[in-house]
C-alpha positions as CSV (number, residue, x, y, z in Angstrom):
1,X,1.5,14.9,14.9
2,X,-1.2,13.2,16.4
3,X,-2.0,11.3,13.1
4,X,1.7,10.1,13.3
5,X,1.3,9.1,16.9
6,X,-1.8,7.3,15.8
7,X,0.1,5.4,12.7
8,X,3.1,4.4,15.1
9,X,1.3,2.6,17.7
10,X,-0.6,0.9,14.9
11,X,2.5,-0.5,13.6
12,X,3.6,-1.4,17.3
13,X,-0.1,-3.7,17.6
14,X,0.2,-5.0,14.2
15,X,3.3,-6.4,14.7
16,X,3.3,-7.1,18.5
17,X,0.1,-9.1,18.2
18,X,1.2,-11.1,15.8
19,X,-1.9,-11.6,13.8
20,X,-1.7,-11.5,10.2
21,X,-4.2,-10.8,7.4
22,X,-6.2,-13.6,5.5
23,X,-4.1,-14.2,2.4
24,X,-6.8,-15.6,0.7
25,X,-8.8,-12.4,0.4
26,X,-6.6,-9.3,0.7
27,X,-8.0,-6.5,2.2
28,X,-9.6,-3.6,0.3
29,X,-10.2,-3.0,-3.5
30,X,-8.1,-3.1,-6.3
31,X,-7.3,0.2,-8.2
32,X,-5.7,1.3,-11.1
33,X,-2.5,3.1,-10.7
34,X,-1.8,5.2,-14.1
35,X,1.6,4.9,-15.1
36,X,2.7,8.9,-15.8
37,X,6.2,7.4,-18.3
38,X,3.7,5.3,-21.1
39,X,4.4,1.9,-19.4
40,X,1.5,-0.1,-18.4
41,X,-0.6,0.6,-15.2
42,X,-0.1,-0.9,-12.1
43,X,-2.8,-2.2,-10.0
44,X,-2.5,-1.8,-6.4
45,X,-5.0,-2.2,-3.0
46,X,-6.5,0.7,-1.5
47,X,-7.7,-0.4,1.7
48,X,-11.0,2.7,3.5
49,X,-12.2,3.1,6.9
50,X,-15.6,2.4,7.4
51,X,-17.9,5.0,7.7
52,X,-16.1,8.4,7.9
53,X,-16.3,11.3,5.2
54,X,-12.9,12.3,5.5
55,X,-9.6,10.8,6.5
56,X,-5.7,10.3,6.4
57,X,-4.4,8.1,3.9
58,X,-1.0,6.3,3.7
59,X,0.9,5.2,1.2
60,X,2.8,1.8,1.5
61,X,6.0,1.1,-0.1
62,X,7.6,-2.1,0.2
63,X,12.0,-2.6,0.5
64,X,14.2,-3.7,-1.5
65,X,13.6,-7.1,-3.1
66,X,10.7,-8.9,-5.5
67,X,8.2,-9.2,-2.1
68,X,4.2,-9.1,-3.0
69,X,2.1,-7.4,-0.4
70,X,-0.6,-10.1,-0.3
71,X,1.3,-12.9,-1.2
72,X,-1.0,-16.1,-1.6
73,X,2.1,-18.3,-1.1
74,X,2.6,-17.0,2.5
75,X,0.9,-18.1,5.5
76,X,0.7,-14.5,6.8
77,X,1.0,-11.0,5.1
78,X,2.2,-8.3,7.5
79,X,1.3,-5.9,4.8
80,X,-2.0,-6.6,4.5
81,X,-2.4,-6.7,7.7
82,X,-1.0,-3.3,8.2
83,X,-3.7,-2.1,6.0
84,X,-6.5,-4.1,8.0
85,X,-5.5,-1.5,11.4
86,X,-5.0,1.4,9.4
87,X,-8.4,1.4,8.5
88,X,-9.4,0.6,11.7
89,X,-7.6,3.2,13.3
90,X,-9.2,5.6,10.5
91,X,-6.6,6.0,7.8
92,X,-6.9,5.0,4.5
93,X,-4.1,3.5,2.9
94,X,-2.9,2.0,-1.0
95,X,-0.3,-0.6,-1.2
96,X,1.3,-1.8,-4.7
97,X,3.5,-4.8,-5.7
98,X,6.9,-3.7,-8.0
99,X,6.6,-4.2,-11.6
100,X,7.6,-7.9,-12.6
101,X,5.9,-8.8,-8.9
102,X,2.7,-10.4,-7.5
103,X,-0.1,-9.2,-9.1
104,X,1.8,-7.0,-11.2
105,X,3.6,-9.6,-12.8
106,X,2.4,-8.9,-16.1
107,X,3.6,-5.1,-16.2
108,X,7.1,-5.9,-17.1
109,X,10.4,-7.5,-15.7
110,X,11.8,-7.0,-12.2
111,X,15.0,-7.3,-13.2
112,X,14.7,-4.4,-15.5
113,X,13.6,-1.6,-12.9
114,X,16.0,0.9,-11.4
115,X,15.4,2.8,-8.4
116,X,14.2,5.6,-10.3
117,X,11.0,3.4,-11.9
118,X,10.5,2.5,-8.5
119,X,10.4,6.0,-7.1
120,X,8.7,7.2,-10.3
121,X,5.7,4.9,-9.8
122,X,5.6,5.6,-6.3
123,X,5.0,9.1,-7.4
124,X,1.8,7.7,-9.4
125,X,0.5,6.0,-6.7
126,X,1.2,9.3,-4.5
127,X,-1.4,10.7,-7.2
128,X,-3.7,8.6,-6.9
129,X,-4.2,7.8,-3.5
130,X,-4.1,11.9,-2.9
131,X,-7.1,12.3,-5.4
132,X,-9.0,9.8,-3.6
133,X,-12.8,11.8,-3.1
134,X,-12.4,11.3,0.8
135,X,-8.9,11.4,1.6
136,X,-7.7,14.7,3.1
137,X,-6.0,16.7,0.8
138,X,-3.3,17.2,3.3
139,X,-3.3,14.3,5.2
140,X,-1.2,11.4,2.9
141,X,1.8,9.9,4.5
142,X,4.6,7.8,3.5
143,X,5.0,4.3,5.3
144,X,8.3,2.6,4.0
145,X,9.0,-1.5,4.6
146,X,12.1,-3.2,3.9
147,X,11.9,-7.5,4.0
């Protein structure tokens, strides 16, 4: 519970502040997301606290819509940013772009995923971020966005 108190009045900073990432140089490094159906991999941005052995992690999932998570074209990225105080409040967390989207544009069309795709690659990058050598095995949470 506390780890959920911790990850709400992140959110409340990030977005009272109003300060927004660099979109020039996202935060954290890119990683492969495995696709589990045979379609391509994704790549997505797993963003680490500095210094600990062990920590939460959190998965972000962006709304409805084609919307990139570090979107050069935008003067701010709340998503990005999100990932910036997540780390420093000591969580971990992986964020992704939709097939057909931002820097997944060349893993097929947008127009062509269903809800189940998106759930379905969710569930990869669930896997993923989980198997991560110092996230806590029990310790990865969901973080849902809709633009």
């Amino acid at each position: 519970m506390k780890s959920l108190r911790l990850l709400l009045v992140a959110s409340f900073v990030l977005f009272s502040q109003g300060a927004w990432a660099d979109s020039a140089n996202p935060p954290g490094m890119r990683i492969e997301i495995p696709n589990t159906r045979g379609l391509s991999s994704l790549q997505g941005y797993l963003t680490q606290p500095v210094g600990k052995t062990q920590y939460p992690a959190v998965l972000i999932l962006l709304g409805s819509g084609p919307g990139s998570t570090d979107n050069p074209k935008r003067d701010y990225n709340p998503i990005a940013r999100l990932a910036e105080e997540l780390a420093r409040n000591g969580f971990a967390s992986l964020r992704f772009d939709k097939r057909g989207t931002g820097y997944n544009t060349e893993t097929g069309s947008y127009e062509s995923q269903g809800f189940e795709d998106y759930i379905a690659d969710a569930e990869d990058a669930f896997r993923v971020l989980s198997r991560q050598p110092r996230v806590r095995r029990n310790g990865v949470y969901l973080f849902g966005n809709h633009e």
